[in-house]
C-alpha positions in Angstrom: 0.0 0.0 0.0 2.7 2.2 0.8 4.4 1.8 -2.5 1.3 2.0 -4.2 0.8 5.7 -2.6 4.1 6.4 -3.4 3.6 5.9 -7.1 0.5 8.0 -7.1 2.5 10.8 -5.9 5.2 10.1 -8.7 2.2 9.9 -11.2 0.4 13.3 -10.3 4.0 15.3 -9.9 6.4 13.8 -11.8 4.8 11.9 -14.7 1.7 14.1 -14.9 -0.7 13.4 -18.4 -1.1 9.2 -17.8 -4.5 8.2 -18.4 -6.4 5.8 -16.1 -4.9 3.0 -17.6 -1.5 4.3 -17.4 -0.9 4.9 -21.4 -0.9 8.1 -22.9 2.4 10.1 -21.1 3.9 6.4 -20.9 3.5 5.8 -24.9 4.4 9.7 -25.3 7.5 9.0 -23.2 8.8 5.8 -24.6 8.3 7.5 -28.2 10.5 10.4 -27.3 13.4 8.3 -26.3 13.0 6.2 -29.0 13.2 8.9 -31.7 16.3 10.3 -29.6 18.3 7.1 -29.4 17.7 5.7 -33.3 20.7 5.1 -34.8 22.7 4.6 -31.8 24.5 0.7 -31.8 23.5 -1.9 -29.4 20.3 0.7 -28.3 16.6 -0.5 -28.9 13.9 0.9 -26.4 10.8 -0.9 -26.8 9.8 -0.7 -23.0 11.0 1.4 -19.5 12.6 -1.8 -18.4 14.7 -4.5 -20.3 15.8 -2.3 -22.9 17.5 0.1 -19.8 19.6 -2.6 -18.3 22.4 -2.6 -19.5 22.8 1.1 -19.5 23.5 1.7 -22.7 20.0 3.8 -23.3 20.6 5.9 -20.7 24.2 6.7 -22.1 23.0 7.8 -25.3 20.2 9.8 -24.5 22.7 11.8 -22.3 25.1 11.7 -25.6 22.7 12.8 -28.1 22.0 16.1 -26.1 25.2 16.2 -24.6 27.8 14.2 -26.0 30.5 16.1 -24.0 29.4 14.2 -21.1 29.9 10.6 -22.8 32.7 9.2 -24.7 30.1 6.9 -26.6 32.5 4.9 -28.4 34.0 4.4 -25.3 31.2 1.8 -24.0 31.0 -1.9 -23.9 27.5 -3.1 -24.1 28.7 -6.2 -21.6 29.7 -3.9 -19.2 26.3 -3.0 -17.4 27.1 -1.7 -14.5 29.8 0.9 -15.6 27.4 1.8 -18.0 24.8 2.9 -15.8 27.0 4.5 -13.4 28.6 6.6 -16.3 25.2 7.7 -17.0 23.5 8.0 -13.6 26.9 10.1 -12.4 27.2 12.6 -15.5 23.1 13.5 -15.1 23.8 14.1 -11.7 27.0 16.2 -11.7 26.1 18.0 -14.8 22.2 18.1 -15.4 21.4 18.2 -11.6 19.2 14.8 -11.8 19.4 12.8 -8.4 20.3 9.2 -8.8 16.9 8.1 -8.4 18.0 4.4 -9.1 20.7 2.1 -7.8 22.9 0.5 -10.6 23.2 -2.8 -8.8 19.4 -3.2 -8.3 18.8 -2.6 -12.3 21.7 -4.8 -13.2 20.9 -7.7 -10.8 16.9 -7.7 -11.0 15.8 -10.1 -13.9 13.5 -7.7 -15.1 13.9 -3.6 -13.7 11.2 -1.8 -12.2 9.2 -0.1 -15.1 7.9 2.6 -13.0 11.2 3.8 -12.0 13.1 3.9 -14.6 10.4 5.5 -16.4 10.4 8.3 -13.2 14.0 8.9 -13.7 13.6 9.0 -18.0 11.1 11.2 -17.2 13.9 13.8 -15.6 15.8 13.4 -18.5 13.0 14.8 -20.3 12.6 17.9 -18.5 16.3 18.7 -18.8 16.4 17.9 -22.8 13.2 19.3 -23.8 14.5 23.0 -23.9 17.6 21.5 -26.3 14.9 20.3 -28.5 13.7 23.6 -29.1 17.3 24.9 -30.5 17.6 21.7 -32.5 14.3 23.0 -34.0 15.6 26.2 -34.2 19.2 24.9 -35.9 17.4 22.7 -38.5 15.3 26.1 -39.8 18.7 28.2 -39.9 20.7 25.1 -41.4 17.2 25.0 -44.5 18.3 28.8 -44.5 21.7 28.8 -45.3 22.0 26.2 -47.1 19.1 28.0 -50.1 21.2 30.9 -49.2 24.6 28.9 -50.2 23.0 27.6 -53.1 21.6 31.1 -53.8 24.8 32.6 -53.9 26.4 29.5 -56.1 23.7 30.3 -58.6 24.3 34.1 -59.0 27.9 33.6 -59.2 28.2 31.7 -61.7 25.5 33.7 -63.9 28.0 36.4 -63.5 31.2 34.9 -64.5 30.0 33.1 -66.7 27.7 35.9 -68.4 31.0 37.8 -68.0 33.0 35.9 -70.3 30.4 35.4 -72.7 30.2 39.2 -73.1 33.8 39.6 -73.5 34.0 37.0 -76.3 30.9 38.3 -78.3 32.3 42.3 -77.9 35.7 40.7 -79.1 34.9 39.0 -82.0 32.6 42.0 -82.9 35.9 44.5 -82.9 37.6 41.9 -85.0 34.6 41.7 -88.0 34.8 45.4 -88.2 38.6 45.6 -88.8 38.9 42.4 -91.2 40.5 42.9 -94.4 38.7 41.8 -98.1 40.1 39.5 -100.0 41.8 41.2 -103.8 40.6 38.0 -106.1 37.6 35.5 -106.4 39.2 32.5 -104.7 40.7 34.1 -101.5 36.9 35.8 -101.1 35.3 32.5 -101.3 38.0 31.4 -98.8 37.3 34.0 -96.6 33.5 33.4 -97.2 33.8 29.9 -96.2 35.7 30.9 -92.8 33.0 33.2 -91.9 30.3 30.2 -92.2 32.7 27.7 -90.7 32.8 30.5 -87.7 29.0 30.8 -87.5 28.6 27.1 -87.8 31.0 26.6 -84.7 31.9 29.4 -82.6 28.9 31.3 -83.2 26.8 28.7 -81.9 28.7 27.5 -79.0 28.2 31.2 -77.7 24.6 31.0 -78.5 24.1 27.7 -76.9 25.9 29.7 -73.8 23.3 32.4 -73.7 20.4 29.8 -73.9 22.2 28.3 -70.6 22.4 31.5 -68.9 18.8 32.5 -69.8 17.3 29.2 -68.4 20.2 30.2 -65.1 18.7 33.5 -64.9 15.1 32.6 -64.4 16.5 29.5 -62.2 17.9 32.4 -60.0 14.7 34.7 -59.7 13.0 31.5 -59.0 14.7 30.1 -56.2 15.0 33.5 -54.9 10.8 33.7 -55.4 10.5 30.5 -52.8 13.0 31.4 -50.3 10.6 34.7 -49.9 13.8 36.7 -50.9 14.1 39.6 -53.2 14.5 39.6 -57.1 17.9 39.0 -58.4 19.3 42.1 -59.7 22.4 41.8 -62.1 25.1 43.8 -62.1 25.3 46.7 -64.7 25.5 45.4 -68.5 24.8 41.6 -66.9 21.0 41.2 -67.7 20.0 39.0 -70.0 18.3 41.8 -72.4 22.4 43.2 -72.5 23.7 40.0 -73.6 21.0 40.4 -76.2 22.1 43.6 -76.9 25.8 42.7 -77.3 25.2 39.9 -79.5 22.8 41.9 -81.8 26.4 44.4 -81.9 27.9 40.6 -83.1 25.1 40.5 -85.5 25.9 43.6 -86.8 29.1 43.3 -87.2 28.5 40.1 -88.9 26.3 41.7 -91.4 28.3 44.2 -91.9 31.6 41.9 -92.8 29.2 39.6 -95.0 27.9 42.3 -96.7 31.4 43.6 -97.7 32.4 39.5 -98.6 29.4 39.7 -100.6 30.4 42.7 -102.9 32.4 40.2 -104.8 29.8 37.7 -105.8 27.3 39.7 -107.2 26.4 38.0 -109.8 23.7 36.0 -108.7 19.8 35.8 -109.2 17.8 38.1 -106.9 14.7 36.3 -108.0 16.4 33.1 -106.6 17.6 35.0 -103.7 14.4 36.3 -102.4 12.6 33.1 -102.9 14.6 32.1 -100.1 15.0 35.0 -98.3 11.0 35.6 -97.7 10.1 32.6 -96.5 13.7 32.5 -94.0 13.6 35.9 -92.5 9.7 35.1 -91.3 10.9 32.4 -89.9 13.4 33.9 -88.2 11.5 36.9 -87.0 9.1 34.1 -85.7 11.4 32.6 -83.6 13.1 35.8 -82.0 9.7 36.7 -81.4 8.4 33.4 -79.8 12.0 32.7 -77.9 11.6 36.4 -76.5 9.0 35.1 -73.6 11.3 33.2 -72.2 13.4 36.5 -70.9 10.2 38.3 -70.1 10.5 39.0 -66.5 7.1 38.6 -64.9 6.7 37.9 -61.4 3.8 35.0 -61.1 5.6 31.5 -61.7 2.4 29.8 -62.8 1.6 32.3 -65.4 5.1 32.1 -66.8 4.5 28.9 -67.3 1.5 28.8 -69.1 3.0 31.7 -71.5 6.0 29.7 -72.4 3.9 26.4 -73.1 1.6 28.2 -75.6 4.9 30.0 -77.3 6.0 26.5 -77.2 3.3 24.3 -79.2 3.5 27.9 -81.4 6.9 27.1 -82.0 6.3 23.4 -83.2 3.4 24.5 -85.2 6.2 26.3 -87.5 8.4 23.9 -88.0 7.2 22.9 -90.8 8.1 25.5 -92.7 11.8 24.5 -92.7 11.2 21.7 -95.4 9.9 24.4 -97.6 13.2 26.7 -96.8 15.7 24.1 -97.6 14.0 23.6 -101.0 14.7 27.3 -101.6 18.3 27.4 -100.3 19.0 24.7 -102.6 17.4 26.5 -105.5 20.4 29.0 -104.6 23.1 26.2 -104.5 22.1 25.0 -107.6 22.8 28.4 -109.2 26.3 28.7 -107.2 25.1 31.7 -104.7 27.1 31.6 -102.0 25.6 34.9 -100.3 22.1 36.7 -100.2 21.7 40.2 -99.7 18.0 39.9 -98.6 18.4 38.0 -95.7 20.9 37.4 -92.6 20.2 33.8 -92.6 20.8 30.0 -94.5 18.7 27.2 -93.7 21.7 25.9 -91.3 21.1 28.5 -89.3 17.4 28.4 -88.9 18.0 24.9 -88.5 19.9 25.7 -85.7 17.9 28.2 -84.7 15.1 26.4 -84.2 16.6 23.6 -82.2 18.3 26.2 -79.9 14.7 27.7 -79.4 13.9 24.3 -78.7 15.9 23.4 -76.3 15.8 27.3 -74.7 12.1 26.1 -73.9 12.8 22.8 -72.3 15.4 24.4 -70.0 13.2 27.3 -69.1 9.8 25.5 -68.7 12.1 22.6 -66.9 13.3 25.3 -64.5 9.8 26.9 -63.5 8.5 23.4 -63.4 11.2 22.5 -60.7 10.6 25.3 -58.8 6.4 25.4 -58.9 6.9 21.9 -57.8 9.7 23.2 -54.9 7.4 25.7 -53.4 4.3 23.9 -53.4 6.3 21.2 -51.6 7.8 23.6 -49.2 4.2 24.9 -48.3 2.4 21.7 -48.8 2.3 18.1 -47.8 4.3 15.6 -49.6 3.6 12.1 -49.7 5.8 10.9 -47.0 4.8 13.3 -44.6 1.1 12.2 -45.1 2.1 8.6 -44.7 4.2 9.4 -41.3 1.1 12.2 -40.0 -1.2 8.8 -40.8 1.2 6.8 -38.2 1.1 8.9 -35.7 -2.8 9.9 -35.4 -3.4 6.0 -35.6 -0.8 5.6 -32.9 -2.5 7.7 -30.5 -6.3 6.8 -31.5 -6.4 4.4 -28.9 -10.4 3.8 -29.4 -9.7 3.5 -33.2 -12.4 5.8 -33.6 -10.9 8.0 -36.2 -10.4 11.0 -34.1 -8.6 12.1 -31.3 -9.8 13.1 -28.0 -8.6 15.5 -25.5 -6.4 13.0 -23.9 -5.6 11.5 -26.8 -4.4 14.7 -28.3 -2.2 15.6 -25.3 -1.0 12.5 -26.0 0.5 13.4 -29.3 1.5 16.9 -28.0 4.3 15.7 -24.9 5.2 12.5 -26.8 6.5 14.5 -29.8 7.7 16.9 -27.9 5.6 19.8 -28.8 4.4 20.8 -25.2 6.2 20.1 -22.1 5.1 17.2 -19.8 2.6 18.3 -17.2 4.7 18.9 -14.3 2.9 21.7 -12.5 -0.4 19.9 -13.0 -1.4 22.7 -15.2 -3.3 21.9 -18.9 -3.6 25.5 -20.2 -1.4 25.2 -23.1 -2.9 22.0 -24.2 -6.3 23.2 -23.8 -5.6 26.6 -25.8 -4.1 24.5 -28.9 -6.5 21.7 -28.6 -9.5 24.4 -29.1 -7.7 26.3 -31.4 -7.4 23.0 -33.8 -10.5 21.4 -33.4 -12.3 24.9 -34.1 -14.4 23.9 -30.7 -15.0 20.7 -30.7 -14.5 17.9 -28.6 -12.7 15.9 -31.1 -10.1 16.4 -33.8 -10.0 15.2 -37.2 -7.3 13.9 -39.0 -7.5 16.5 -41.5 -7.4 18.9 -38.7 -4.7 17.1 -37.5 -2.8 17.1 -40.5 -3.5 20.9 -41.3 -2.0 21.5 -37.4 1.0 19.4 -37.8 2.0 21.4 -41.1 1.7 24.7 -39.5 4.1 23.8 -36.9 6.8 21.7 -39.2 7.0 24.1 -42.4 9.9 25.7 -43.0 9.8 29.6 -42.5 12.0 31.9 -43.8 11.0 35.0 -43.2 13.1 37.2 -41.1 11.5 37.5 -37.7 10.9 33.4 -38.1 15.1 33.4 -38.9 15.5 36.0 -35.7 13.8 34.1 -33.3 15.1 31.2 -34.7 18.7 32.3 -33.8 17.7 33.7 -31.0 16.6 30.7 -29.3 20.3 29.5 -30.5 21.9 31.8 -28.5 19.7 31.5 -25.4 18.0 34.7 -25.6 21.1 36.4 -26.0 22.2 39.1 -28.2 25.6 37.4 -29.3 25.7 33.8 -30.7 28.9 31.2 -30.7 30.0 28.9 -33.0 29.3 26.6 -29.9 25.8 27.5 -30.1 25.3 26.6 -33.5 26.9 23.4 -32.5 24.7 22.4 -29.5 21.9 23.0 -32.0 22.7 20.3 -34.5 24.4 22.6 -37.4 26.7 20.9 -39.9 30.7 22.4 -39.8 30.2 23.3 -43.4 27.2 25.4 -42.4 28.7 26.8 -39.0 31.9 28.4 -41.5 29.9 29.9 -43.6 28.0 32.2 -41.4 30.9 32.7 -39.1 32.7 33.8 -42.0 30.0 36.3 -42.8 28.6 37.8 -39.5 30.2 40.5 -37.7 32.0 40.3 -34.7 29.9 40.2 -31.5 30.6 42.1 -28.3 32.9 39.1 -26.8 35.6 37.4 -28.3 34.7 34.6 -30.3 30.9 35.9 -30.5 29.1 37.2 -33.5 25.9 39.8 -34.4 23.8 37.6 -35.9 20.7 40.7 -35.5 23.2 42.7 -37.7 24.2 40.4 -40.5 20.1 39.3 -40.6 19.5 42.7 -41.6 21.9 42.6 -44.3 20.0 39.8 -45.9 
């Protein structure tokens, strides 16, 4: 009788939330050191007693919050005892936890005592719970940098490579314009047949490289669009419409040193000539004018889209027409005319082209597609979040009724760690979000549920979700440490990158982190 009272006490002030039966806190607890001790060797909780005794549990629930307290490769599984006093002395020098248990009594006893090893787990708890919350907190800041790395990536290679791109195009501009003619027929048809062996190469290497960079551009603006972040904005003479513009100066210039190789082949049929020339400079005029959506800036992802499909199916509609150009061009190479004064291009070229536009398409609409699909799934639900949201409300609908009730719900809260185990006695909090998500009722639904459950796991990005993030980092302070950002679970890659980027704090070895989230 007396241990029975005794255990009542432990229930209402220590493992507050059990049901009559003794199941709700007791599932909630066992699923909480079970999600904290997965992938740990030689651990596997499925109960508060045989899967404690050989200490090993203990040790790395104490590790995986504080593994400065453990050397965890240090352990033998065979030795139980040590095991258990490693753990039961670090919680009690270090986390101010009483050794509620005595290591010979677990190791000896055939089975330990559920209840008091689920008493002293339920200390742990208490003392963990608040690191939980900056793990949280380091997971949202680790989604953050990690866009913002890939961000960056993005927007530096645009600009070098746009860069060079640019120089090339301006270069080999200059050098048309200052090209000598030929004096006789044969070196002009030698130099004619460099400047097509140039366009057929070079030229189009440069234009598949502006295609790229298109495609990269609108990648940029939207990945920026999903991480809630501000439009890209290019350096002077590094937007797409001024690589257009340079490479309509390469045009020109290209014009301009055919028109002059031309001079020496003039006799040719213009009747011939325009009969390809009509027929090729719509068709060209088409395409620029079709391909010219894709560098349209407009700032609604899902009407881009549909813009660029119907320019698309336009653009297959036309192709067509290409059979009945390459008739005409060989019209002309039947009468030896190696040039045409009435149009910029040959069949090759609007070949080319039109496969460039092509492929410009696929990489843009591939692009938007990517991202659509990236931000519905960073505001949505995917599949596997469904499936493991299903798991969980079935694991806690202990009536199999389809619902969850009150107690039920609480349930869900303390074992996932979302509210604090009861220890005051005290179900205001649970009461306040239970209302709040079943709109009044007495029972929640498991679209309610779900709806719930993706309002607290989605990742925010805004800055006053990024500022409180880092702020419950640093412990309320004003400073963070690159030992903060370790404590919260933060990669070293991750934890060099903004140490490398903040500015320094008020304390040595501290950083501003309010400052440099301004800047962003």
């Amino acid at each position: 009788m007396t241990l029975g009272m005794v255990w009542c006490l432990i229930l209402r002030f220590v493992v507050s939330g059990l049901s009559e039966e003794g199941l709700s806190a007791k599932e909630g607890l066992l699923l909480w050191c079970q999600r904290k001790t997965k992938g740990y060797n030689n651990v596997n909780v499925q109960d508060f007693s045989a899967s404690f005794q050989d200490g090993m549990a203990f040790c790395a629930l104490i590790h995986r919050h504080r593994p400065d307290l453990i050397d965890w490769d240090s352990l033998n599984p065979e030795d139980k005892a040590g095991n258990l006093d490693k753990a039961f002395q670090a919680a009690a020098d270090h986390l101010d936890i009483p050794r509620l248990l005595d290591v010979e009594d677990i190791v000896s006893m055939p089975r330990p005592d559920e209840r008091s090893i689920m008493t002293y787990v339920a200390q742990l708890y208490k003392v963990f719970s608040s690191l939980d919350q900056a793990e949280s907190a380091g997971r949202r800041v680790s989604k953050f940098v990690d866009d913002l790395k890939e961000a960056s990536e993005l927007i530096h290679d645009y600009e070098s490579r746009t860069r060079a791109l640019v120089g090339s195009v301006l270069g080999k501009a200059a050098e048309l314009e200052g090209a000598e003619l030929a004096a006789d027929y044969h070196g002009a048809k030698a130099l004619v047949a460099e400047f097509r062996e140039y366009k057929r190469t070079l030229k189009r290497t440069w234009a598949g490289e502006q295609s790229d960079l298109q495609a990269l551009f609108t990648q940029i603006q939207a990945k920026l669009k999903t991480m809630n972040r501000p439009a890209y904005v290019p350096p002077e003479g590094l937007f797409p419409r001024d690589v257009e513009a340079n490479f309509e100066s390469l045009n020109a210039a290209e014009r301009t040193r055919r028109t002059a190789l031309n001079a020496n082949l003039r006799d040719i049929l213009n009747a011939i000539r325009k009969a390809f020339a009509d027929p090729a400079n719509a068709f060209f005029d088409k395409v620029t004018h079709l391909r010219s959506a894709i560098s349209e800036d407009v700032t609604d992802l899902e009407q881009q889209l549909s813009k660029l499909h119907r320019a698309q199916s336009e653009l297959a509609s036309i192709g067509g027409q290409l059979s009945t150009i390459e008739e005409a061009e060989k019209a002309c190479d039947a009468c030896n005319i190696d040039e045409n004064e009435f149009t910029d291009h040959t069949y090759d070229d609007l070949h080319f082209e039109y496969e460039q536009a092509k492929k410009a398409f696929a990489k843009a609409i591939s692009a938007l597609e990517a991202q659509i699909a990236a931000a519905k799934t960073a505001t949505g639900v995917s599949a596997e979040q469904l499936e493991e949201f299903k798991k969980t409300f079935m694991h806690f609908d202990v009536d199999h009724d389809g619902s969850l009730s009150r107690l039920e719900f609480k349930s869900v809260l303390s074992g996932l760690g979302l509210v604090a185990l009861d220890f005051d006695g005290s179900d205001k909090k649970t009461d306040e979000i239970f209302q709040k998500v079943s709109g009044g009722s007495d029972i929640i639904t498991f679209d309610q549920y779900v709806a719930y459950m993706t309002s607290i796991t989605e990742n925010a990005t805004s800055v006053d979700a990024l500022r409180e993030s880092f702020s419950t980092i640093a412990g309320g302070r004003d400073f963070i440490t690159a030992a903060d950002f370790r404590v919260a679970g933060m990669s070293q890659e991750q934890i060099d990158f903004l140490t490398s980027s903040m500015p320094a704090g008020p304390h040595e070895g501290s950083y501003d982190y309010k400052a440099w989230l301004a800047q962003q």
